[in-house]
N, C-alpha and C positions, 0 to 999 in steps of 0.2 A: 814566625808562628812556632811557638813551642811544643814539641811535641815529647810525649811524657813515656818512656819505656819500663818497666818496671822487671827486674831480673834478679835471682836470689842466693848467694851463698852462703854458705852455712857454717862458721867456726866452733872451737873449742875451746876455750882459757882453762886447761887442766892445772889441778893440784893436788898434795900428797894430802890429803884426809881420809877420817876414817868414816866409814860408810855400812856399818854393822848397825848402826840406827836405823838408818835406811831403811836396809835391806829388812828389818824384821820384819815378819809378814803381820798383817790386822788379826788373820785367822786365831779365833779361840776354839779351844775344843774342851771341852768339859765331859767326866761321867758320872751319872748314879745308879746306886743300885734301888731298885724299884718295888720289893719282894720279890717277887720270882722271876722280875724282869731285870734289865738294865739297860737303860738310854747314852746315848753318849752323841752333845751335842756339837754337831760344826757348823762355824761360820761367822762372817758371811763370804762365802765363794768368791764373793765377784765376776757374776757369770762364768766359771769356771766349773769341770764338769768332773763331778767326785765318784770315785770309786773304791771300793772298802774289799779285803781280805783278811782269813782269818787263819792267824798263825799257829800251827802244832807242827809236835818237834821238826823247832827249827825252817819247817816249808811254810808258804806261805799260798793259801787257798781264793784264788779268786772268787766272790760271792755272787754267783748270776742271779734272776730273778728265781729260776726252778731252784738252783739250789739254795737260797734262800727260804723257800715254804717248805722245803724240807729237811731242813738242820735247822729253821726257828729265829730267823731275820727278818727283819723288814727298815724299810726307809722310806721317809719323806722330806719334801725339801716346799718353804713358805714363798711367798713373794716377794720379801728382801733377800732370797738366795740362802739363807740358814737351812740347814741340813738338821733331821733327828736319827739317828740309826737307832733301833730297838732290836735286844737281843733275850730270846730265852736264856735263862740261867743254866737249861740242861741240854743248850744247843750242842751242835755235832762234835765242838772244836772247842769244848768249856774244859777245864781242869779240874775235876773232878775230886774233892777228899772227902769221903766219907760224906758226902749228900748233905756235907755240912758250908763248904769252900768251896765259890766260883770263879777261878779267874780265867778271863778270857781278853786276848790280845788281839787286835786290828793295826792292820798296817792302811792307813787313807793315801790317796792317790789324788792330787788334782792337776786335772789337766787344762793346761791352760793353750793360748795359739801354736800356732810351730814356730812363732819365735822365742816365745817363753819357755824353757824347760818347765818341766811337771812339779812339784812340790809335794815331797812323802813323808808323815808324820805315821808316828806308832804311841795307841793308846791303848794302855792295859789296866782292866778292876778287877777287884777279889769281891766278891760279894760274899757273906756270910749270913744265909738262910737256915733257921732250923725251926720254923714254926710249921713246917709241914701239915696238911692237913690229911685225911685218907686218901682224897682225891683234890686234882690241884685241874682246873679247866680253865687254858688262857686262847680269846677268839683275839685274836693279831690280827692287823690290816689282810697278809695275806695267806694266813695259814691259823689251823686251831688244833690244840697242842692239849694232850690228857695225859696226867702224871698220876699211876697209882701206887700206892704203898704196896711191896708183894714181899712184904718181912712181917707177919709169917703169908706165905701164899695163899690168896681165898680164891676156892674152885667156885667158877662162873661170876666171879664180881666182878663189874664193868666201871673202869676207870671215871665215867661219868656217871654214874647211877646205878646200885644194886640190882640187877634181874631176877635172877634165881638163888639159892642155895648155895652155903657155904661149906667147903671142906679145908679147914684150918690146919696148914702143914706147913713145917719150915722150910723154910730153901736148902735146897740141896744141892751140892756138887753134880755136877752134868747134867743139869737142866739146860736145854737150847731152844729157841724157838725157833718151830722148822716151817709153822702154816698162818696162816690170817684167813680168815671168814668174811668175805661184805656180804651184808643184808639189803640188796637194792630196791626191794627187799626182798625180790628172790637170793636165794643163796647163791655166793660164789667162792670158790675157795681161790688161793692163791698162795704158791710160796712166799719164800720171802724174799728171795732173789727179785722176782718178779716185783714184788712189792715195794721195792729198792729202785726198780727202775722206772717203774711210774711215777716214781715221785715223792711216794711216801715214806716217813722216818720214822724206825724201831729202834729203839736203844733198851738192854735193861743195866741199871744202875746197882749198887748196894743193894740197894733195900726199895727201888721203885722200878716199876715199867712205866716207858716213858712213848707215847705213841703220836706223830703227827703226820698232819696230811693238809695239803693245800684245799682252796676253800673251795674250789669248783674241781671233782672229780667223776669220771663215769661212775665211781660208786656213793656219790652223795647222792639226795634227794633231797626234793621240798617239803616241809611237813607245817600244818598251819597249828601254832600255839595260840591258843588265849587271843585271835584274830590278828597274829604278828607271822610272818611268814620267814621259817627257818631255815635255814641248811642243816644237815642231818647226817653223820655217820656213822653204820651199826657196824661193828667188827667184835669177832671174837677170835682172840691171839693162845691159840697153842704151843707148849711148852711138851719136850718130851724128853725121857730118858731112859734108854733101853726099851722096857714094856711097860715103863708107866708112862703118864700123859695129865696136863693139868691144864685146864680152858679158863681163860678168863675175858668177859664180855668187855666193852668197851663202846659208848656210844657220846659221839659229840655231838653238838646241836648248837647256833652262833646266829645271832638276829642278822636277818637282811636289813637294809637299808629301806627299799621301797615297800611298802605296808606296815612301817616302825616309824616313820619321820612324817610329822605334819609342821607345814611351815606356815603363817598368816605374813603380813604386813613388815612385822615388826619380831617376830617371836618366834623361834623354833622346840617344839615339842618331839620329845624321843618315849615312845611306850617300851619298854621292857617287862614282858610275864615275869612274876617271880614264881611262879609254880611253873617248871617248864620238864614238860609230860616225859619227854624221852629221858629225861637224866634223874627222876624220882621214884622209886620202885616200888613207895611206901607211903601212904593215904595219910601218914602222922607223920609230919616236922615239921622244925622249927625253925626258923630266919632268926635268925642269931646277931647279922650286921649287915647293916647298907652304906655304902660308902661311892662319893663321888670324885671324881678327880679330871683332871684336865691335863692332856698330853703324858699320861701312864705313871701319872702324880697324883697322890691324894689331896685333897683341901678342906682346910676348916668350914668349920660353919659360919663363923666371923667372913672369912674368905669370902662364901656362895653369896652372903646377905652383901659384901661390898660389891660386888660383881651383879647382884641381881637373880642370881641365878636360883631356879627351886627343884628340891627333890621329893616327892608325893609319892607315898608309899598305900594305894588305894588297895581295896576289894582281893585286885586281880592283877595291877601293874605297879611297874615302879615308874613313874614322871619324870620326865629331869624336864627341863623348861628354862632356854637360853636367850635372853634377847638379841638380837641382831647388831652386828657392833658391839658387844661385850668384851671385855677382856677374856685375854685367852682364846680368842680366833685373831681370822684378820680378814680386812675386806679387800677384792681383787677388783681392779676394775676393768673396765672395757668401753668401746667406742664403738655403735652401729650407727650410719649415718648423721652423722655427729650429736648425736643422741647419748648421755654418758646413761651407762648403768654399770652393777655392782651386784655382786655374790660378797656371801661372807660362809667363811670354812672354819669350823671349830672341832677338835676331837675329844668328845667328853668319854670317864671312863667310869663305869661299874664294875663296883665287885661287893661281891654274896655271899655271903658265910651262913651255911646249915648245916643240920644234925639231923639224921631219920632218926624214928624214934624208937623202931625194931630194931636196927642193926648198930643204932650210937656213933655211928660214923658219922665223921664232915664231912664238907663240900665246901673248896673255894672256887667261886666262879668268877672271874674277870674279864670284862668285854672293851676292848678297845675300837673305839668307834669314831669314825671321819664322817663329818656330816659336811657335804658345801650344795648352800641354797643355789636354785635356777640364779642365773642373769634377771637382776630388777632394774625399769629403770628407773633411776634416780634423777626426780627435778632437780637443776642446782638454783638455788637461791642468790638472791642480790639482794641485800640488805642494806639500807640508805640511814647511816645515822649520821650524814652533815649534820653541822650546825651553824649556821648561814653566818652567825657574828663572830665563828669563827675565822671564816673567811678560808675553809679546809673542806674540800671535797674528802668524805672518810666513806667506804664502800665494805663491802662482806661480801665473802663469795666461797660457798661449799653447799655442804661438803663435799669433800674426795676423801679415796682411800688413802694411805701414805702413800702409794703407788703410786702421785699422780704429780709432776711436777710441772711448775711456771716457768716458763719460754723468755715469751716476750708479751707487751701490752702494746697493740694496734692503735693510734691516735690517727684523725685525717689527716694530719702532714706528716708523721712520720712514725717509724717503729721504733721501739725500745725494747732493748735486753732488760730482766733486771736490774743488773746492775748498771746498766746506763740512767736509768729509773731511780737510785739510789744515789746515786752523783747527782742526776738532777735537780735533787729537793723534794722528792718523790718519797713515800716511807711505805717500800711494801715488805709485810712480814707475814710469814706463815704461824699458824696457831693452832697448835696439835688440841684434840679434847683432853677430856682429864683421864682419859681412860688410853690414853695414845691411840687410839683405833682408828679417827679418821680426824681432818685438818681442814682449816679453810683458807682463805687467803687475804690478805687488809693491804686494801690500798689507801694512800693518802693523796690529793695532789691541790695544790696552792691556788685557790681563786686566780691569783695573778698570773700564773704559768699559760705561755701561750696559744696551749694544746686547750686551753679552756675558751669557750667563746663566750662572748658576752654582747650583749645588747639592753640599751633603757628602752625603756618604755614605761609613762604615767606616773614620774616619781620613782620608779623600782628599776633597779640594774638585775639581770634575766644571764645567771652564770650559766653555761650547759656544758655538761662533760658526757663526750662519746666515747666510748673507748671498746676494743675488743681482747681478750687476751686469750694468749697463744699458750696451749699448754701440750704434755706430752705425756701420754700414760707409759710407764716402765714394766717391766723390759721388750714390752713390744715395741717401744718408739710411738703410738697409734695415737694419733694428732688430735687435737680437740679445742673448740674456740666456743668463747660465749661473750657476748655484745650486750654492754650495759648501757644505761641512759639518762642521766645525772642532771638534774636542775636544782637552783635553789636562787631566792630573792633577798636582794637588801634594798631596804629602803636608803633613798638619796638623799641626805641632809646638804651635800655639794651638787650642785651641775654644774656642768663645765666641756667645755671643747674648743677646738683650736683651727686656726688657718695656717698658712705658710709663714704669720710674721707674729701674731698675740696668742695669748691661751685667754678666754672667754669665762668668769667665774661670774656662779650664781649660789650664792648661801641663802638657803630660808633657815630664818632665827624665829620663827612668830613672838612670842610678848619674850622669850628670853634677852636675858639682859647678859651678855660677856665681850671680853675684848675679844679684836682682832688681829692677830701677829701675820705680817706679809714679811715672809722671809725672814728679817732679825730683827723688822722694823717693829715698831708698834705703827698701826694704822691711824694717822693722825688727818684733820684736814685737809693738809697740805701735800700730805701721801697720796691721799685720798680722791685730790686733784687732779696729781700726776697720773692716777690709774684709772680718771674716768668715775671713781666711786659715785652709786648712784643709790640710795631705799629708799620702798617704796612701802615701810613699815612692816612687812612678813618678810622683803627679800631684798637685798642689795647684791650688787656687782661690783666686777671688776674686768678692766682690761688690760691685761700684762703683757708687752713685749716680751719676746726671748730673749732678747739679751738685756733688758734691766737686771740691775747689778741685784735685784732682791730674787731673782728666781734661782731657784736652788732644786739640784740636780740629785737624785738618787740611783740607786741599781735598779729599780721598777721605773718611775716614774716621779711627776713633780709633786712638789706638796706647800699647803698651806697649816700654817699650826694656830687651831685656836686655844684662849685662853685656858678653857676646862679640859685642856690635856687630852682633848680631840685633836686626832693627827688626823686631815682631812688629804688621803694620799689617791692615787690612779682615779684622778677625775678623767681624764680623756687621756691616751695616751700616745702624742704627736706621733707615728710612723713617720706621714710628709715630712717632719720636718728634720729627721735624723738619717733618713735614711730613702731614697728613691729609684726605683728598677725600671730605665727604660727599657721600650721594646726594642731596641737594638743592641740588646746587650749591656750597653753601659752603665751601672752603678755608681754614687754617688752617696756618699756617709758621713755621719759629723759625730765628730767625737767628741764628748764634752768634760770636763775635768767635775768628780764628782764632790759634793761635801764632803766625803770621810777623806780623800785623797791631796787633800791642797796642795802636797807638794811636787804635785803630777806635774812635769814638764812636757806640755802638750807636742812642741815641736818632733820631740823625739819617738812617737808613735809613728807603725810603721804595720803593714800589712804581713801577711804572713812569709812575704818573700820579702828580708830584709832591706830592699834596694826602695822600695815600694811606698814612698815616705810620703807626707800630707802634703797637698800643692799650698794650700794658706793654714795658719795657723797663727793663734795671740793665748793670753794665759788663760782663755776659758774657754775656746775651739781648736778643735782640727780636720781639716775638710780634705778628703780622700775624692777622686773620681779613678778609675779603676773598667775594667772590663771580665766577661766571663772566662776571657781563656787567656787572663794577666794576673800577675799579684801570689801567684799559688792558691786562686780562686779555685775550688771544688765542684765537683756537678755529681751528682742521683737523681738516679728515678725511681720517680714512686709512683701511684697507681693511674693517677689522670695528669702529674705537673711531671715539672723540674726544675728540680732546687738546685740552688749555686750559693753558695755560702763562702766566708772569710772571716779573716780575724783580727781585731787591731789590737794588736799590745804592743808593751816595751820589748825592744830585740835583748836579745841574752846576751850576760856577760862575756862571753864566749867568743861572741861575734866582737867584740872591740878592738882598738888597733891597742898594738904595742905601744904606741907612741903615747898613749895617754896617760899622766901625770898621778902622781899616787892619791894626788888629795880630791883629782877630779874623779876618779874609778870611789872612790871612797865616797864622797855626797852622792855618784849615782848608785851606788850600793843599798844606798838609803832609801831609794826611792819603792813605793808599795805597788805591788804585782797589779796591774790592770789588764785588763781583757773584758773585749766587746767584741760578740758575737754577728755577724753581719751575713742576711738570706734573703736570698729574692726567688720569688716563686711564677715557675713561667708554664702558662697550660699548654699542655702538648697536644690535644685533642682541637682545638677553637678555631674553627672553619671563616675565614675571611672570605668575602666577592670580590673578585679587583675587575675594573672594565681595562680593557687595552685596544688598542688597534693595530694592524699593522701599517709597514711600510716598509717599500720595496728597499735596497740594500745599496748604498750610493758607490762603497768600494767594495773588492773583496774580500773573503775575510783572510785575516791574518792570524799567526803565533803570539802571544805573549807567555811571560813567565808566570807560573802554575806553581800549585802547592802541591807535595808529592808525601808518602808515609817512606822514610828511613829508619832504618834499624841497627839497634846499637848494642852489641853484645859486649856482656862484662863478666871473666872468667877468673878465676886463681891460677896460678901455675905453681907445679909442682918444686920447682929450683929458679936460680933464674937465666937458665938457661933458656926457659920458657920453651923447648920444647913438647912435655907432656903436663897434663893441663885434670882437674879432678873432675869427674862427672857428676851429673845432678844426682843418682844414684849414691854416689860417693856422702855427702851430708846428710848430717853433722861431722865434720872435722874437726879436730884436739889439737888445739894447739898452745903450746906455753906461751906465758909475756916474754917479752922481750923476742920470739921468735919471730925469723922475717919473713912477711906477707908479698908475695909479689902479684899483682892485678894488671891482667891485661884491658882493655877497653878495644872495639874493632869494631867500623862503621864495615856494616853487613852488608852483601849483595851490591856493592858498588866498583866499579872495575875503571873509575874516570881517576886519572894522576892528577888532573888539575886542583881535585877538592882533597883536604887534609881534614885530617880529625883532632882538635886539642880539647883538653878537659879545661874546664874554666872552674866550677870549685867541687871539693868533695868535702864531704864531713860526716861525723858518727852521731849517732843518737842511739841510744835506749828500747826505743820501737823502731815497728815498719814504718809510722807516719813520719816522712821526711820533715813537716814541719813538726815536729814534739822536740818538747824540750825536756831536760840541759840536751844541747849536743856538741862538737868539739871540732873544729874546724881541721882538715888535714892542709887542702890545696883552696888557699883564695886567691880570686883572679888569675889563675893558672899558676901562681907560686907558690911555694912549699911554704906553710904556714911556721913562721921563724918562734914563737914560742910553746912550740908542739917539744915534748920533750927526746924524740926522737923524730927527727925531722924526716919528711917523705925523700925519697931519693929516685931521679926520673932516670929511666935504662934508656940506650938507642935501639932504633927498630933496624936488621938490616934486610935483605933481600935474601931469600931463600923456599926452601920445596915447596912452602905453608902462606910466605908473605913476599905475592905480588906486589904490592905499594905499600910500601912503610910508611906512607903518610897518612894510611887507613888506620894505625895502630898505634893507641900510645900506653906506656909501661911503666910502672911505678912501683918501688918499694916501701912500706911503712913494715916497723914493727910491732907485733902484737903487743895492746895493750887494755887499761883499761880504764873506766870512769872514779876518781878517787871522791866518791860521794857516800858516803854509810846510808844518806836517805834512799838515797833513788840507785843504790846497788842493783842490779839486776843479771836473768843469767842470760840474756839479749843483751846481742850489742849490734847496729845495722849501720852498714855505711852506704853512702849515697854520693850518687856525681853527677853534676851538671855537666852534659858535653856541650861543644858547638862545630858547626862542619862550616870549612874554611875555604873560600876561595885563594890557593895559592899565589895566584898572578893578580889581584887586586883586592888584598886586603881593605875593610874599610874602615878600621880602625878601631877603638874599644877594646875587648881582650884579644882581636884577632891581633891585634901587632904587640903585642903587651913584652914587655922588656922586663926581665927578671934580673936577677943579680948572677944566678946561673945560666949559662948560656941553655942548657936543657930544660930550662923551666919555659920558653919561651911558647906561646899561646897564642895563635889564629884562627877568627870565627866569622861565620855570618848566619848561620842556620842553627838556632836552639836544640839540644834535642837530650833529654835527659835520662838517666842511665843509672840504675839501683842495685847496687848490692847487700846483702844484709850478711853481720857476723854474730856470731850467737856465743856468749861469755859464760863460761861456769867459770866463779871467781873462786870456790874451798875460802878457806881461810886467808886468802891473800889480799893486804890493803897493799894501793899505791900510792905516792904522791906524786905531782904533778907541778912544776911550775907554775 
């Protein structure tokens, strides 16, 4: 009984390249200037977690959230991980010339695990602003910012809206602002000190005062506009020098979100008053511009009309009106009870240009505004456009947001990735809208695919596809399945079915008049004889052996060709007869050489464990019997069976002896790749009755010999002196070609002299899977495989602190190398070894006694037991060649 260990190491195939390609990072980082703002955008992170400071001379300011709303920053980051940082122009840490030139420098920071070091980039703009207006009022996600003109100084003009009376005077040398006033609307006064440590920012400039304060303070209040509900700051900022003194008022006011946003269905609406009470001091102006924009960007009207999007300048408000799913947001999803629903988040921006008509002054007003809808759920759709003479199951299935990616697709016998689903003949693609906002998913899959079921009934073949697919909302991981249910009918112009020895055909022709082609014949009397042919005026038959020389074999199934270039294919498709799963395990499969392949030499097919050959074969069969835990037979579980699966193809190149002849390696070279996939499906759940009886017991019982679980560890050593050995910890290990690899092998836990441990073969492949191909033989039949270009070289074991029986241990050196294939290059490279544990004192012959040409190569076994390691290749630039 063979029993299967599976164990992992891990190498390096290093080389000298250069890796400055590599290493670039994906990260873009972009800035603009905005008028009185500036954006600067990063990403995408990669879940990586960003933090921004801002650099004056030469130090560099870390940006918290507080000191952010109060120096005139803000950030947000979307659901691909893209970052936007927004900055005022007259932020704490801007560079300042003449209220003309803004530059401001950020140092970004991302932090990524504690194995990754951090990644620090530095972005710096100059903005050049000089359309100033009197007043400049910007509402930022989380702070709102009032810029006044104070060249020349007007006594009691409020940065957001005239109050009272004007005293026009020029700025003066030793003017300082010593006090602030909130109106909460009782009076408070406050320095400015104080003023500084709550949070709020005073600056004055050249020629402006510049005042901001975060959006929720003990001295804002709610104030209801035009039935929009505001936040509100009244301040008036004192200026003094000596014994004079100059006040000037200052009141901001920044739409809330709840009593401004109504959402339906489909369509989100944002009210903004454009007559807004606290910041107008004057019964007469004028609205001069409305302008809309998205993410702190203005856009065309071309733009809004592409998008959908409207701006409604009524009575009393300004409209903006976004559909859901628009460009210019994005939708986030989510998963309650595996129920999918969806928000979608968009930040539309307003800005206002007026003029009082007493005082001639402007007003810029600019609202930066995030809107994201409740949680909706969203039904997903399945949409069925087969088309049955296609003979293509074709399915739809969304929307999702981009957020939302495919797993795997659930079938009743088995699960698929997609890309197993894509190999298989499967066509599934994602298919973004034309807006990129949200995606759906297209499956395809083959009437003939086995995962499809089918059944006739009444003339009509009854195809059904079940399937469930597995999906995963990013970046939560939060799992999400949805089960479709797929039918479609063809009519049967064949019937047909089969026993263990004929296939059974029925063609209805009613008054049609065409030939009949059986296999390359034409249907003649005489054929016609031979096959039983019988009509009966709408229908005639046939009775075909399997092995008449006329039936002809494809990759589906059998087929008859008639004259009107109707290829009459999968009438019935024999399973009994290719392939049979007793209940006792044993299998039994017939390999048949196909039409496209004639020059298939059937003899030479062989199971996935090369030894594993057909017991009869001629030039158009080959008959395997086989069992579930022989041949390199596989076994899963899946939800109610258990499947056991193989493979028959031609053994690789690889595996051939030296011995063989140039001209015979060369016709088999010739021959075309074959592979038949071979599954027997056995239920694990199916409850049997047995009757028994007993009876009493005639001798006593006795011992026999038993099947036990051994254990076979396979290590690297670090020299070969094989005293210290690499830990699992330790991989990936680097190693160059041509350096020597030394592997130990050590049958575990066993303390008996009499049994010995030999390796019987090793060899590399490409993958984990021992059987994949190409792979490259080291050690066959316990000998050093003689056209390996560096041959293995077997070490003695002796007795010391670590190795009680050296006959538990066997040692081998190869040198690193590697597969000289440009197709199948890869940076995996896995080796693998068949052991066998050895009765010392009575060999019984096979590779237990096996004679090499080396005395060290020599090999005894009686107990299977096999033992994997794997080496992992970064090949750089390096080709090998290979004998």
């Amino acid at each position: 009984m063979r029993r299967f260990i599976g164990v992992g190491l891990l190498l390096l195939l290093m080389a000298v390249v250069s890796i400055d390609a590599q290493n670039e990072s994906s990260l873009k980082i972009s800035s603009t200037c905005l008028g009185n703002i500036m954006r600067v955008d990063v990403g995408p992170l990669g879940g990586k977690l960003l933090e921004f400071a801002a650099v004056m001379n030469n130090s560099a300011i870390l940006i918290t959230p507080s000191l952010a709303s109060q120096c005139g920053f803000s950030m947000k980051t979307d659901h691909l991980g893209n970052a936007m940082i927004y900055a005022s122009l007259q932020n704490c840490f801007a560079q300042n010339v003449e209220d003309h030139a803004f530059t401001t420098t950020l140092n970004l920071r991302l932090h990524g695990n504690q194995m990754d070091e951090d990644e620090l980039y530095q972005v710096a703009e100059t903005c050049q602003y000089t359309a100033w207006a009197s007043r400049e009022i910007v509402c930022d996600h989380n702070y709102m910012e009032a810029s006044e003109c104070s060249r020349p100084l007007r006594g009691r003009a409020s940065a957001f809206g005239i109050t009272t009376e004007r005293r026009k005077r020029p700025v003066e040398a030793g003017f300082r602002i010593t006090t602030l006033v909130f109106f909460t609307p009782e009076e408070r006064i406050m320095e400015v000190k104080e003023a500084l440590n709550r949070g709020y920012g005073i600056a004055n400039t050249p020629s402006r005062l510049v005042l901001r304060s975060p959006k929720t303070t003990p001295e804002t209040y709610i104030q209801n506009v035009a039935g929009v509900p505001m936040t509100v700051l009244k301040t008036s900022t004192i200026f003094e020098k000596k014994w004079l003194a100059v006040q000037i008022d200052a009141t901001a006011a920044c739409p809330l979100v709840e009593g401004s946003v109504s959402v339906s269905s489909n369509t989100i609406a944002w009210y903004l008053p454009w007559h807004i009470d606290p910041l107008i001091s004057s019964k007469q102006f004028k609205l001069l511009e409305v302008h809309m924009g998205i993410n702190g960007q203005r856009i065309t009207t071309a733009e809004m009309a592409a998008r959908q999007y409207s701006l409604i300048v009524s009575s009393t408000h300004i409209v903006i009106k976004i559909p859901i799913g628009a460009v210019g947001g994005y939708l986030k999803s989510n998963v309650q009870d595996n129920q999918y629903f969806t928000s979608y988040t968009v930040e539309p921006m307003v800005e206002l240009h007026w003029i009082e008509d007493t005082t001639h002054e402007d007003t810029r007003y600019k609202v930066l505004f995030p809107i994201t809808t409740p949680f909706l759920p969203q039904p997903l759709q399945v949409i069925d456009e087969t088309v049955p003479n296609k003979q293509i199951f074709k399915l739809i299935l969304g929307p999702f947001g981009t957020d939302v990616a495919l797993i795997n697709i659930t079938f009743p016998s088995e699960v698929l990735s997609v890309a197993e689903c894509n190999v298989r003949g499967f066509n599934v693609m994602e298919l973004m809208s034309p807006n990129s906002s949200s995606k759906v998913f297209i499956l395809q899959v083959p009437f003939m695919d086995p995962v499809v079921l089918q059944m006739t009934q009444n003339g009509f073949t009854l195809y059904r596809l079940q399937l469930t697919f597995g999906l995963l909302v990013l970046p939560e991981l939060a799992p999400l399945s949805h089960t479709a249910h797929l039918e479609a009918k063809l009519v049967n112009i064949v019937f047909g079915g089969c026993d263990h020895q004929n296939f059974y055909v029925l063609v209805e022709h009613g008054r049609r008049s065409f030939q009949t082609m059986v296999g390359k014949q034409m249907l003649t009397p005489d054929l016609g004889q031979k096959y039983g042919f019988m009509d009966n005026g709408t229908h005639f038959s046939l009775v075909v052996p399997f092995s008449a020389p006329d039936v002809v074999f494809e990759v589906q199934s059998e087929s008859v060709s008639l004259a009107e270039d109707v290829n009459i294919k999968d009438l019935y498709f024999c399973d009994s007869f290719l392939l049979v799963c007793f209940p006792n395990g044993t299998m039994t499969a017939l390999a048949v050489k196909l039409e496209a392949v004639p020059s298939l030499n059937t003899s030479r097919l062989t199971l996935r464990d090369p030894t594993c050959g057909p017991l009869f074969s001629n030039d158009r069969f080959a008959y395997f019997i086989f069992s579930g835990n022989t041949c390199g037979t596989t076994r899963k579980f899946l939800s109610n069976v258990m499947l056991y699966e193989n493979e028959i193809s031609l053994p690789d190149e690889s595996d051939k002896s030296d011995e063989s002849d140039e001209s015979e390696r060369k016709n088999e070279s010739e021959e075309p790749v074959y592979e038949l996939k071979v599954s027997c499906y056995y239920d694990i759940n199916t409850i049997h009755t047995l009757a028994f009886r007993t009876k009493p017991l005639m001798n006593q019982p006795y011992a026999e010999n038993g099947k036990g679980e051994l254990q076979v560890a396979m290590r690297l050593a670090l020299d070969k002196s094989y005293s210290l050995f690499y830990r699992e910890e330790d991989y990936p290990i680097s190693k160059y070609l041509q350096q020597p690899l030394y592997f130990e092998v050590e049958l575990m836990r066993s303390r008996n002299p009499k049994v010995s441990l030999e390796l019987e073969n090793c060899w590399a492949t490409l993958k984990e899977d021992r059987m994949s191909q190409p792979r490259w033989n080291l050690i066959i039949d316990g000998c050093a495989n003689k056209v390996h270009p560096y041959q293995v070289v077997f070490h003695p074991v002796w007795v010391d602190a670590r190795v009680e029986n050296p006959s538990h241990f066997k040692r081998f050196e190869v040198q690193m190398f590697s597969f000289d294939d440009k197709e199948t290059l890869s940076p995996q490279l896995f080796v693998h070894c068949d052991a066998v544990i050895c009765d010392a004192r009575n060999p019984l012959g096979g590779v237990c006694n096996k004679k090499c040409p080396s005395k060290n190569n020599e090999i005894r076994g009686l107990t299977s037991i096999e033992a994997t390691r794997c080496l992992e290749v970064r090949t750089g630039r390096i080709q090998l060649n290979f004998i």
